[in-house]
Every structure is written in structure tokens, then in C-alpha cells.
N, C-alpha and C positions, 0 to 999 in steps of 0.2 A: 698351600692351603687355599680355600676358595671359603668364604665367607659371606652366611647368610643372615637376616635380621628377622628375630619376630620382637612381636610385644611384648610387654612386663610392667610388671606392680610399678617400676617409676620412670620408666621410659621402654628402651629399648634392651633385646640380649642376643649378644653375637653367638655364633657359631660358628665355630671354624674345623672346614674337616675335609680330610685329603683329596686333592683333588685326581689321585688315580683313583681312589678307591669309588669314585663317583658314577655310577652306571647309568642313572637317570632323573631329572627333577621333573617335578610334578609342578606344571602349571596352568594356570586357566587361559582361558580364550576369548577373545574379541567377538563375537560371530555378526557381520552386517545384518543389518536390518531388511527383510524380504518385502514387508507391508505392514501394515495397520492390522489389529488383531481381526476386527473386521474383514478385510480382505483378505487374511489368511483362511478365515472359516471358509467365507465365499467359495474360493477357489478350492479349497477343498473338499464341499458336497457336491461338487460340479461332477466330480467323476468317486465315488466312494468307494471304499477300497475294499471286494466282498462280499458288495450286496446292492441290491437297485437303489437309486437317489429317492430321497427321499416324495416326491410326485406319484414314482409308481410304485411304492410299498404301502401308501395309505389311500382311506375313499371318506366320503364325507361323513359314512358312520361309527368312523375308528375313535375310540378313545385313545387319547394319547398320552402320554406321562414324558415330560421335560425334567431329570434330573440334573442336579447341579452340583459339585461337590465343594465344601468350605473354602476352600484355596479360589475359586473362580466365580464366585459370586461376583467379587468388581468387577467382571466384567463384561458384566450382562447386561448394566442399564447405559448412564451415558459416564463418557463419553463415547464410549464403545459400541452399546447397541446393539450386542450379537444378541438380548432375549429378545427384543419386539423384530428382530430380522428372524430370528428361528419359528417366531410366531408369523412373521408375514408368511413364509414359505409354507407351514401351514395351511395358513389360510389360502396360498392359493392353490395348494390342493385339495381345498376343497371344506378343510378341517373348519369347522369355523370356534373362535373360542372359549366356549363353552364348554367343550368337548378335549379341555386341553387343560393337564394337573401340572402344575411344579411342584415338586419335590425338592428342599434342601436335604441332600445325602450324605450327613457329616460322620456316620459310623458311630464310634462312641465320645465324639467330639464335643456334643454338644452344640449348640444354635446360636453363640452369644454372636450379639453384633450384624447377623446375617442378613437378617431382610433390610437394614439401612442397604449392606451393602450391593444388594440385590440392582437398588436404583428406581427411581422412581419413575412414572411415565408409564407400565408396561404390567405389574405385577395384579394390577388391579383389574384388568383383563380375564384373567383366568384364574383359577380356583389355584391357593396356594398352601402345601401339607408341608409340615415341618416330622423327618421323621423322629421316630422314638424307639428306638429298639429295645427296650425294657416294657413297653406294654403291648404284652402278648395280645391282647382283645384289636388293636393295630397292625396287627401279622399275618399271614398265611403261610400255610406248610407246604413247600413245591415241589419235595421230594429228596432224594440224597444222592452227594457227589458220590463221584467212583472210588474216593477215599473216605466213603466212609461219614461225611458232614452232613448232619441235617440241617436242610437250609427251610429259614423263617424268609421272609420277605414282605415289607411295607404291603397292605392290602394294595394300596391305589396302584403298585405295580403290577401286582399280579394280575387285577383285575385290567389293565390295560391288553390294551390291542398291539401297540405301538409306543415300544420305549428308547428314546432317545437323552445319550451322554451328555454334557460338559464336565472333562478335569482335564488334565494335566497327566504327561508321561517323565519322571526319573526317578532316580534311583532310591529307593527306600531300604526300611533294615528287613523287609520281609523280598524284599527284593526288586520290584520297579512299581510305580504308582503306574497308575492309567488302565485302560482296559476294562476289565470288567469289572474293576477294584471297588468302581462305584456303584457293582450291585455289594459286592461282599469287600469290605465293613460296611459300602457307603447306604444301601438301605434295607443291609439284612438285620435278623433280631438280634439280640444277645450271645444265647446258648449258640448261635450261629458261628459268630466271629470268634466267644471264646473255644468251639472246638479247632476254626480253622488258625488263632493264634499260637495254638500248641507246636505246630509244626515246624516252630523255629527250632524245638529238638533235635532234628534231625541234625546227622552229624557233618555234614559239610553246610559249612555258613552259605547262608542264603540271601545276607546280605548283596543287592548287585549281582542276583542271577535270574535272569531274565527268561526266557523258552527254554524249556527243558523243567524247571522249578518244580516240582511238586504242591509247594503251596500254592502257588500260579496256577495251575492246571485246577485244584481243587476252589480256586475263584472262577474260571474260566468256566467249570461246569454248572457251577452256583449264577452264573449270565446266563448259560442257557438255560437251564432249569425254570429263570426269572422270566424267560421269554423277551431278553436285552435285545435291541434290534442293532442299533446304529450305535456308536460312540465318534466324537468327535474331541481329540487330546491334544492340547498347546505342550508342544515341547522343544527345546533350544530356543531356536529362532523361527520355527514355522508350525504348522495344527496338519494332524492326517483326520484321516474321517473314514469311518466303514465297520464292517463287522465286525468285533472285537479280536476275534480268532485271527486275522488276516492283518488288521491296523496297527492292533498292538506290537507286535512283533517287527512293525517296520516302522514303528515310532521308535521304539529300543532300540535299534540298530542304527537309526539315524542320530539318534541322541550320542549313544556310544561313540559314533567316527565324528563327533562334530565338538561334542564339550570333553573326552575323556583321554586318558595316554594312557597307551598299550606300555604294560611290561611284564618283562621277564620277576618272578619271585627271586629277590635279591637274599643276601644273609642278614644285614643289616636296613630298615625302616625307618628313617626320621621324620616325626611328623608334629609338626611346630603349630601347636595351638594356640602358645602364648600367654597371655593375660586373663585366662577364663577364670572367673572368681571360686568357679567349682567343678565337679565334675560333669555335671551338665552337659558340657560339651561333647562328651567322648560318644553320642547320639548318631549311630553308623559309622564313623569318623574311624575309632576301634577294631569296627568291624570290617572296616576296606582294609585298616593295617594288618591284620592276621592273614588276610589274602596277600598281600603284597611282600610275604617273607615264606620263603620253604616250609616246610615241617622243622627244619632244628636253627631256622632262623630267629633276630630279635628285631623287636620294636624299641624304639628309644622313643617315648612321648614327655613333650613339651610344654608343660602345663602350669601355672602358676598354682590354680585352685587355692589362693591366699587364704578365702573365704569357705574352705569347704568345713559344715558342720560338724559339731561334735555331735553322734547319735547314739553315744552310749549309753545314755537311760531308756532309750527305746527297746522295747522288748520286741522279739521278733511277731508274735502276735497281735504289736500294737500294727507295725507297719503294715502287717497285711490287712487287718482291718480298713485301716486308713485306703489301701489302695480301692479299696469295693465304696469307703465313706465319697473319697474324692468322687470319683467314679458316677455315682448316684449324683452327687450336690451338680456338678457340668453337665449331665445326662438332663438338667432342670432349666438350662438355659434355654431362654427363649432368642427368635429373632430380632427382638425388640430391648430384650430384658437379660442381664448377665445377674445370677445372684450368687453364682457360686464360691464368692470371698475368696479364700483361702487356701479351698482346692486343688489348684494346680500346685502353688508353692508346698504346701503337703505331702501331694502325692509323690513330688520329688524326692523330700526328707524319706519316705518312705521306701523309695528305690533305693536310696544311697544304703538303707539301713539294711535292706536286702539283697545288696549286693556285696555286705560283708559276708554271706551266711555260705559256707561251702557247697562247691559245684554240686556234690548229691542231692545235699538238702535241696538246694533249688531246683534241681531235676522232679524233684519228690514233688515240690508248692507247683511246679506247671502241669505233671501228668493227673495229679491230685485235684486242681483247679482250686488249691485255697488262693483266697486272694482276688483280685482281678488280672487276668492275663496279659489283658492291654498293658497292665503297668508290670506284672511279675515278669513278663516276656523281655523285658530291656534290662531290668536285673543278673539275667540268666545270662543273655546273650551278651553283654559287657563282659562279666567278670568271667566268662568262656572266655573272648576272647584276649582279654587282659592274660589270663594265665596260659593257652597256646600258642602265642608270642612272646612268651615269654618276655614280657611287657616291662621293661626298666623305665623309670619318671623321674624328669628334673623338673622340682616343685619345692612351693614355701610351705607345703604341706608337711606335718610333722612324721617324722619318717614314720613311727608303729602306727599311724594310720592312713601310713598310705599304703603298707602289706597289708593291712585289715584288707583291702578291698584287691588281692592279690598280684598285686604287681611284687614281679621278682627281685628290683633293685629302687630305691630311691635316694635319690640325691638332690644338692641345691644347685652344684655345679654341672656345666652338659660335657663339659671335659672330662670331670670323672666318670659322665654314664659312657661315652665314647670310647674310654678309654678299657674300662671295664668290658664292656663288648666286644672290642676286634680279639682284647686277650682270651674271649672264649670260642671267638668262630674263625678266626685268624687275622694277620693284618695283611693277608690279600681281599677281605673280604670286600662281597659287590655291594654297594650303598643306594639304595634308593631317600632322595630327598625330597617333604614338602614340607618346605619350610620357607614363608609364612604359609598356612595350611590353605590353601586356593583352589585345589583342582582335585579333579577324582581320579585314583589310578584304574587301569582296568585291566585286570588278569588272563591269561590264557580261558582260564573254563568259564568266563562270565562273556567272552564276546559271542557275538551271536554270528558273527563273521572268523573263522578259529585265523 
């Protein structure tokens, strides 16, 4: 037996599980340090991946628009200084800054906190828009993807000459951040995002799949449509920079071989969350496990969820409510100003409460658009993937509510879930382990390298 440790309600909880049966464990990575986030940028407009540097793409009548999305705000002012260095390079082609918008790109995130984090010294320079994708009279229409989305986008975009990225590239549940991501959520309209958020329908998860994606492709064409020039994405340990068509795809690739383990779909998926007080956690975590087991494979997840809610007097039409109230109330935060109270912790009660509601039903709330998608989308795509993993839970959760939310087996003990599952897929079965839950597995159809 080989013997693993995660967390729990009052210290620790062992694991013990055959060490033939062990195919592969899932763990994180050290990656050294390349440079200063600074010299990462630097070094990577020097040669842009897909399109001319930035000197000879713009002239001194360009308007330009600097997006930035929520996650990379710190690190634009100091200690960092990548926004007055994207501004210098500007300026010395020529731009001068006037002639030069920031945009915070947060999708339907809301603005709390933002402009503190922006940094001082630099913002005061150039004219600074906070977007809002709920006010259409803020929008313009640029036309529609090849699937079908009609895309809104932030005026100050459209009307630019010249638009230029800051996010980040990994894995998300619609499948990788970065790219043009931060035209579509990051400053399209509404009716925008919730038609491209439907596409988590489709029937192979899309969690963790990178080029090839469909929902990718219909972001991809929502950048060009925006007239997106350059993107520049911090991912692992280094920043690519270039056309998004060309950059993205080899920021993923490099993420992939650098933070992630390649495997074979096993029969059996252990994946040790631990001490999460609710379900909270299972936030793509789920959705990698379904990938990470065959078709008549099982998941064994690891969860205390000690605290998870009782949401039986919620009516299903409170929670969707809710998901559109939340929604609205953070749609309100400013960069300065957070008022949204309660919001977020709602919006969740609200998830949990629709993720009891069966797969049709929920099929019905995303293609229908009751609700908000942003939040109906992680409902759907949870309790999918809970039920074709056939998803067994060792938790202090009480067992009939922890089928409400469709897991096939619950227990308090991980010996009895172990034990329960080899007797259904055999006791040769191949075991993939992460446990404590650390590192991202990566399957055959998601590398971008087969």
C-alpha cells in the first residue's frame, strides 16, 4: 500500500491504495524563475509573435486602447511598471498620451478593488474607462462570429486604431484564459458572453481544451471582429506577446509542457480536495476529473464539505433569480467602490441550489437563458460532470444530500469508496492519484502537442 495525506475537519486523512494498481500521480512543479515580470514583457515585444512590434503598427494619429484584465491589474503600476513602460513605448512611437484609453476588461466580474490595484504614478496620464457590459448606450455592434454570436463591444474599442492586451494564459472551465479572452468576456456586452457562455453544452467538456475549441474559435473571431491587434499573456513562468491567432496557442502549449502531466484515462481517479468547507471547490477541478477516467471509468472525490448548505427552501426560481440579482449588484462595482455585500456568497447558494435540479432541467435553464449564464453555466457543467464520472464522495456531508447534487456513491470513509469501486471496474484497475489535489492532469485530446 503506498499512502497519501490530505486535509480534514481536524487535522489530517490518510489514504491508503495499492501500489500496483497505481498508474500515475498528479503533481505540481517548481518552474525557476526566467526574470522580473518586467523583463519578461520587455523581452517579449522585442520580437512579437504574428505581427509587427509595436513602433511599426502605430503613428502618431492612432488612438490606442490598453486593456487589462482583473487578474493583472497589480501589475501594472509599481513595483512592476509594466503600464508607464507600455506607455513609454507608446510614446516613443510616437503616440503621445492623450491619444491613449485604458480599459479595465473584467467581463461580468465587476471593478471592485481595481483601480487601487492598477497603481499609482501612471493611470493619471491617460484617460481611464471602466467597462460595463450591461449598458448598451457603452457598446457597439461589430458584427457576428461564424458561430453564430453577435458581438457587442466596449465603444472605446471599437473605436480604436490600435488595441493592445494585458492577462494571463491557463486553464479555465471554458477551456484556457488568455488570448482574445479579453476581448470576449473581457470587454464585450452582455447578450455577447451570455450567447458565447452556452457553448459549454456541447458535448465533450471543454474544460482544458485549448486550439481546436469551438468556444475559443468563437472568442477568437469576436478579437478580430474587435479589431484586437497585439496580446501580451503571463503564463507559468514567462509572457509571450503577438497576434492572438498565433501567441495563444503557443502560450498553451508551453503552459501544458511546463505546469501539467500527461495521462493515459485511467478506470479509477482520486482527487483529494480535502478540508473544503463546501462544494465550492469542485470549480473545473470536476471537470479535469471526468477527463482523466474513460467513459465507464470512476472518480473517487475527496471532500469534507462539512459546511455545505442546506438549500431546501429555496425554490428553483428563487435561485435563478438570484443568479441575474448577484449578477447586477458586482456588475455595480466600481474601481474605487465595492457595494456588492452579499453577492457573491448568494450567487453561490444559488449554484449549489441548481445544481440539484436534473441534467435536462438544466439543459432547458442554459439553452432557454433563464437565469444568468455566467452562474447557470457552472451548475450544468458540475453536476455533468459529477454524474459521467460516475463521481463517488468521501464527506461529512450527509449522505441524501450529497445524491441531491448527483454523485453515485457517498461515504465518510475513502476505504469504503475504494473499495466499492475496484468491485465495479475490477481489482486490476489503472489508478490515477492527486492527492493532495496540486497539479493539473492533461489528457490525450487537450494537448496541443498529441
Amino acid at each position: 500500500m503506498k499512502m497519501f495525506q490530505t486535509s480534514w475537519i481536524n487535522g489530517s486523512l490518510s489514504l491508503r491504495i495499492p501500489k500496483k494498481n497505481i498508474d500515475s500521480v498528479i503533481t505540481s512543479r517548481d518552474l525557476p524563475t526566467l526574470g522580473q515580470p518586467l523583463e519578461l514583457v520587455q523581452k517579449a515585444l522585442e520580437k512579437p509573435l504574428g505581427c509587427p512590434p509595436i513602433k511599426d503598427a502605430v503613428r502618431s494619429t492612432s488612438q490606442v486602447v490598453l486593456l487589462v484584465t482583473d487578474t493583472m491589474a497589480d501589475k501594472m503600476g509599481p513595483p512592476h511598471n509594466i503600464g508607464p513602460y507600455l506607455l513609454s513605448r507608446f510614446n516613443d512611437a510616437g503616440v503621445p498620451d492623450k491619444k491613449i484609453t485604458v480599459v479595465h476588461a473584467p467581463g461580468m466580474h465587476g471593478h471592485g478593488g481595481a483601480k487601487q490595484r492598477f497603481g499609482h504614478g501612471w493611470l493619471h496620464r491617460v484617460k481611464y474607462v471602466e467597462h460595463h457590459p450591461h449598458r448598451e448606450e457603452d457598446l457597439v455592434f461589430v458584427g457576428t462570429t461564424s458561430m453564430g454570436t453577435p458581438v457587442w463591444v466596449n465603444k472605446a474599442v471599437a473605436e480604436a486604431d490600435y488595441v493592445l492586451g494585458v492577462g494571463g494564459c491557463a486553464p479555465s472551465l471554458f477551456g484556457w484564459h488568455g488570448g482574445a479572452g479579453i476581448i470576449l468576456p473581457g470587454v464585450a456586452g452582455r447578450d455577447t458572453i451570455r450567447h458565447n457562455h452556452t457553448y459549454i453544452l456541447m458535448d465533450r467538456p471543454i474544460c482544458g481544451w485549448g486550439p481546436g475549441n469551438p468556444q475559443r474559435e468563437d472568442v477568437q473571431n469576436a478579437g478580430d471582429l474587435a479589431g484586437f491587434k497585439m496580446k501580451i499573456d503571463f503564463t507559468a513562468n514567462t509572457v509571450f506577446a503577438g497576434y492572438h491567432r498565433v501567441e495563444w496557442p503557443t502560450a498553451v502549449e508551453y503552459c501544458q509542457e511546463q505546469t501539467m502531466t500527461p495521462i493515459q484515462p485511467a478506470d479509477i481517479y482520486i482527487m483529494g480536495i480535502g478540508a473544503s468547507p463546501n462544494l465550492g471547490c469542485l470549480y473545473m477541478s470536476i471537470e479535469m476529473a471526468e477527463q482523466a477516467t474513460h467513459e465507464n471509468g470512476i472518480t473517487i472525490l475527496v471532500c469534507s464539505a462539512h459546511e455545505q448548505p442546506d438549500l431546501l427552501e429555496w425554490s428553483e426560481s428563487r435561485a435563478l433569480q438570484q443568479t441575474l440579482d448577484s449578477t447586477d449588484a458586482w456588475l455595480e462595482n466600481t474601481g474605487t467602490t465595492i457595494t456588492s455585500g452579499d453577492a457573491h456568497h448568494l450567487d453561490t447558494l444559488a449554484r449549489f441550489r441548481l445544481m440539484q435540479l436534473p441534467i435536462p432541467r438544466l439543459a432547458q435553464v442554459l439553452s432557454r437563458r433563464e437565469g444568468e449564464p455566467r452562474s447557470t453555466c457552472m451548475s450544468w457543467s458540475h453536476r455533468r460532470a459529477i454524474e459521467r464520472g460516475r463521481t463517488m464522495i468521501v464527506t461529512e456531508m450527509g449522505e441524501m444530500q450529497a445524491y441531491s447534487y448527483g454523485f453515485a456513491y457517498a461515504t465518510k470513509c475513502f476505504d469504503d469508496a475504494l473499495n466499492q469501486a475496484m468491485d465495479t471496474v475490477g481489482t486490476d484497475a489503472r489508478i490515477i492519484v492527486n492527492v493532495p489535489l496540486a497539479g493539473v492532469p492533461l489528457p490525450p485530446q487537450n494537448r496541443v502537442k498529441g
